[in-house]
C-alpha positions, -999 to +999 in steps of 0.1 A: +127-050-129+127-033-163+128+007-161+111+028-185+102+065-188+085+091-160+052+104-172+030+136-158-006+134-151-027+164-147-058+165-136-089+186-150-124+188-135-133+159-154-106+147-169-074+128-166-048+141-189-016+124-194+015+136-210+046+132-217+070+159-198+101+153-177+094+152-145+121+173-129+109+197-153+074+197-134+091+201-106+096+239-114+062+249-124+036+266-102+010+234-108+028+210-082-007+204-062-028+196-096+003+175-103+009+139-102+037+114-114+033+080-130+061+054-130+058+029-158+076-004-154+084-030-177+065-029-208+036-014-194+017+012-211-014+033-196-050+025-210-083+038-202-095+007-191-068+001-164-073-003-125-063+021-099-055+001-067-044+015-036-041-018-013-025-001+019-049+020+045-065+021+077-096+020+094-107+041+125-098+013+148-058+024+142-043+052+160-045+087+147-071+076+122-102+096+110-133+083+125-149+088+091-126+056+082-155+037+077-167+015+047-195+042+037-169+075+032-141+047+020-166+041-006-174+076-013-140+088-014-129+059-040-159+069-063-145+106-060-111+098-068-117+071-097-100+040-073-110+007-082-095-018-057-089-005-021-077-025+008-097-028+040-071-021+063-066-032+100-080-071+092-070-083+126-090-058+143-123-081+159-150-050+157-132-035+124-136-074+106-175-076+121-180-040+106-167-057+071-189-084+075-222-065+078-215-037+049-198-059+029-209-079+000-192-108-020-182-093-057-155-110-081-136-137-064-115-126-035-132-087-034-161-071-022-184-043-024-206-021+001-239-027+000-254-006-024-281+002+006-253+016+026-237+039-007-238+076+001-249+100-029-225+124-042-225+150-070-187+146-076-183+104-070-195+083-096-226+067-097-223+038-124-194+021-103-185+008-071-154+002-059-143-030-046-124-038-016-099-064-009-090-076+026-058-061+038-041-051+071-009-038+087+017-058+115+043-039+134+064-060+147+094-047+171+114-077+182+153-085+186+174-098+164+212-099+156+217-082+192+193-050+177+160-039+184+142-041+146+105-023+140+094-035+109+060-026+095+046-056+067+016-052+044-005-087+044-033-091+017-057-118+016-087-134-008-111-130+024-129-125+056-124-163+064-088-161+062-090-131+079-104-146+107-077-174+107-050-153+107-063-131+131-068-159+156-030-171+154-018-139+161-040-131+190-022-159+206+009-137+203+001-107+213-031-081+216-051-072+188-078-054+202-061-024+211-049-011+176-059-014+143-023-022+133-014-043+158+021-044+176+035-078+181+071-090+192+072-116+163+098-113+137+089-108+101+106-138+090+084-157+117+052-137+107+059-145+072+057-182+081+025-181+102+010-162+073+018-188+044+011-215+071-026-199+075-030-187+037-009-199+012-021-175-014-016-143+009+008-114-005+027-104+022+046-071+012+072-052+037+055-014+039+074+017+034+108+002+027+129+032+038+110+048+067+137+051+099+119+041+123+091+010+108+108-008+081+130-031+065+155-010+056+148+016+084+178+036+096+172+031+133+160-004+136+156-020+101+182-046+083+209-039+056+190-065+032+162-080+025+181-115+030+188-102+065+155-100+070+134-127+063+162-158+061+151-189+048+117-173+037+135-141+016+121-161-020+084-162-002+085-120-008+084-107-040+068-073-039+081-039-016+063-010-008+084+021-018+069+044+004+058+080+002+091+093+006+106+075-024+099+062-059+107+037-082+137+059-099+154+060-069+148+026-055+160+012-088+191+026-085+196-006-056+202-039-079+196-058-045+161-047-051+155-058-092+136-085-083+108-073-062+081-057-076+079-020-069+040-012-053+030+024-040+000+029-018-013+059+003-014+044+036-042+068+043-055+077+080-083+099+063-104+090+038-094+120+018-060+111+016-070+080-003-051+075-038-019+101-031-003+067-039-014+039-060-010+010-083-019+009-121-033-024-130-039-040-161-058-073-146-093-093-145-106-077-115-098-104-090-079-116-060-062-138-082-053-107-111-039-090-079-017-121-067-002-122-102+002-087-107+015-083-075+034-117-070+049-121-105+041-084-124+014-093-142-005-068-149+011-042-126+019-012-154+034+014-131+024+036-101+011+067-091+037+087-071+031+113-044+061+139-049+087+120-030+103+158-017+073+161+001+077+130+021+081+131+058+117+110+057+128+122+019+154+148+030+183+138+057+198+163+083+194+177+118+169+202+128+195+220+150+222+221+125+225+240+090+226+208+065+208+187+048+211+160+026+193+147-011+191+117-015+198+117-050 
């Protein structure tokens, strides 16, 4: 993947404001919460008309999720923010997919909308747009492998309820998915990959949070070395990552085992108002099938929006008892 520069957003009460100041040089002001940072990759550049897509989330069906995690405040805290394109969440969740269906309306092929019946009015959200939704959901899978116990948490994206519904029915046969929104299963990413592609050959499967410790692919505690290690055979069926609150591009570009994937941020948001900390600029016809190619092949994927990686949970290594901790840049 192509690197280019680190941009500064700032916003205003009603504007977006973008300029170009180093970042680390942000860092030291005063402004840090009105403060945002865009990643640019490729050729990309930032237009007005661009999507803001933030594809990773949760519904109040997962654990330690806001009950108001419901299509109406999704909805409502979209229009507030200015997001576009916002996953579901949670597909394999039974009462969470037959919520969908009844609020839900078909929009451009793939998305949906809520039914503008079901819209809540707000001074701040705009009015003249509603935000569409794409069908997504989270696995945690905690199996064996190599002699070690992996967790690994994978982003799945699909073009609809019907597949949905497929998917969600092979899986049951695996383990329970009534329980949790993100459901835990002992199946191995490699072998959830397959059942995915088997069920939906157009899904965009994406490992989530790359470098958390405990739930990820390259988790200190119970992830792999590589990506290779990972998923075997199906390693060239996976061509985006999830960088994770804790990290950005920068840093995960500094890992040439990882130029070929595409570099996606999301929020992975438990409230509603915590939608949009991290997203994904898009440059696309407003599709399931813009998102596949932005997504799958970089197509229209511009850059990100970055929560301050130093203020990430797992950004900092070191022990709570001793006197030292680690950057690590």
């Amino acid at each position: 993947m192509a690197k280019n520069e680190m941009f500064c957003g700032i916003f205003t009460d009603d504007s977006f404001l973008l300029m170009k100041i180093p970042v680390f040089d942000i860092l030291k002001t005063k402004e840090r919460l009105r403060l945002i940072k865009i990643t640019l990759c490729g050729q990309g550049k930032v237009r007005q008309e661009m999507y803001i897509a933030d594809l990773h989330i949760h519904s109040r069906y997962s654990r330690a999720t806001s009950k108001e995690c419901v299509p109406e405040y999704l909805d409502l805290w979209s229009r507030r923010k200015g997001i576009h394109l916002l996953g579901t969440g949670d597909f394999t969740h039974p009462a969470w997919r037959q919520e969908l269906q009844e609020k839900l309306v078909p929009a451009e092929p793939g998305l949906y909308r809520l039914k503008e019946e079901l819209q809540r009015k707000d001074r701040i959200g705009e009015e003249d747009f509603s935000p569409r939704f794409v069908v997504s959901g989270e696995i945690s899978s905690i199996y064996k492998k190599n002699g070690r116990v992996r967790k690994v948490h994978n982003l799945i994206l699909l073009p609809g309820l019907f597949e949905a519904e497929l998917l969600s029915k092979r899986l049951e046969m695996i383990g329970n998915i009534h329980s949790d929104g993100r459901p835990i299963l002992g199946l191995d990413s490699r072998d959830l990959l397959e059942i995915t592609l088997e069920v939906c050959p157009n899904a965009i499967f994406v490992p989530a949070h790359i470098w958390t410790p405990h739930f990820s692919m390259f988790g200190a505690f119970s992830g792999f070395d590589t990506a290779e290690e990972c998923f075997g055979d199906l390693t060239p069926y996976v061509h985006a990552i999830e960088t994770g609150l804790s990290s950005d591009p920068p840093m995960n570009w500094r890992l040439s085992a990882l130029d070929r994937f595409q570099l996606i941020s999301n929020s992975d948001a438990h409230s509603p108002a915590k939608l949009g900390r991290e997203a994904n600029l898009l440059d696309i016809s407003l599709s399931y099938d813009g998102l596949y190619g932005a997504i799958q092949k970089g197509q229209g994927l511009v850059g990100t929006i970055e929560f301050f990686p130093e203020e990430g949970k797992y950004h900092y290594d070191g022990h709570r008892e001793m006197p030292f901790m680690f950057k690590p840049l």
